[in-house]
C-alpha positions in Angstrom: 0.0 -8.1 17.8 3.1 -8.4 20.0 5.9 -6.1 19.8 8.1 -9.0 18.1 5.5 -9.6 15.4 5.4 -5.9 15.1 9.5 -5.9 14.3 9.1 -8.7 12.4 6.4 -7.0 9.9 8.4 -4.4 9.8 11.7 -5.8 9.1 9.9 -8.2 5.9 8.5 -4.7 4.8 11.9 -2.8 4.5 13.1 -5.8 3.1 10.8 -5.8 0.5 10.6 -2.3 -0.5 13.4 -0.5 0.6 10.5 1.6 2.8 11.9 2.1 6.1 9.3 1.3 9.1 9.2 5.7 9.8 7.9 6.0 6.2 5.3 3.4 7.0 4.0 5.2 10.0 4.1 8.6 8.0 1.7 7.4 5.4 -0.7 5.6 7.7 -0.2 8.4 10.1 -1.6 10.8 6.5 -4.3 8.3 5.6 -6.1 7.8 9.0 -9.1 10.0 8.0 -9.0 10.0 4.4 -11.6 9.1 2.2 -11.0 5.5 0.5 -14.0 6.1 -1.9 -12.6 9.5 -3.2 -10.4 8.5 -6.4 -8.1 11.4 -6.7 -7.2 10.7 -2.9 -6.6 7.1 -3.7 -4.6 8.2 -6.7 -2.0 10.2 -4.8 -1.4 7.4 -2.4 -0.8 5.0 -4.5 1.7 7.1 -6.4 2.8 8.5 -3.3 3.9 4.7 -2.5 5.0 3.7 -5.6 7.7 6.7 -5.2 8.6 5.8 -1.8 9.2 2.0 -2.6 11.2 3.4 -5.9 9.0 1.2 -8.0 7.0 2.5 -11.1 3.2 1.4 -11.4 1.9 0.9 -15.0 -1.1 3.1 -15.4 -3.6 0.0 -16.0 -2.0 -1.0 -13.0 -2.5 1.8 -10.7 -6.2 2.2 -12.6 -6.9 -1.3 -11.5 -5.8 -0.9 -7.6 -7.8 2.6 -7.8 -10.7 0.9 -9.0 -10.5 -2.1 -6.6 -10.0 0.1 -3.6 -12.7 2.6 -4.2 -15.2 -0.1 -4.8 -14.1 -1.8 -1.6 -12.9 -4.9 -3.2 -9.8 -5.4 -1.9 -8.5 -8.8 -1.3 -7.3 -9.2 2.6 -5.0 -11.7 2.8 -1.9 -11.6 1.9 -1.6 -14.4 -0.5 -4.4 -12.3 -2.8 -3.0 -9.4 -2.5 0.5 -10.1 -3.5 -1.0 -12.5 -6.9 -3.2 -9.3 -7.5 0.2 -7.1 -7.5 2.3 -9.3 -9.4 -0.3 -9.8 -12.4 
């Protein structure tokens, strides 16, 4: 990915979530050796995201992205991902 495609990302992100590109790198920086099949882990980062973007996850919503993550069924594009997140 060039570095303009990198700003871009970046700049749609912030947009969207009020998450400022630092943040981004903070978390991924936090999550590069952690366990994606470990619930509680999974737990905390979702809420930990949820916080940062200032937007509050139902709990059969956060149960649901727990659930699809830890079983490794995550949907990768992002046309999936955002219909799975609006539901």
């Amino acid at each position: 990915m060039g570095k303009q495609s990198e700003n871009n990302l970046f700049n749609q992100i912030e947009d969207h979530t009020n998450i400022s590109s630092d943040e981004v790198f903070k978390v991924a920086d936090s999550v590069k050796n952690a366990n994606f099949s470990d619930e509680k882990t999974v737990r905390q980062l979702i809420r930990r995201l949820s916080k940062m973007a200032n937007r509050p996850l139902p709990k059969t919503k956060e149960d649901e992205i727990v659930e699809m993550i830890t079983n490794q069924n995550i949907p990768m594009d992002m046309n999936s991902l955002q219909q799975m997140l609006k539901k």
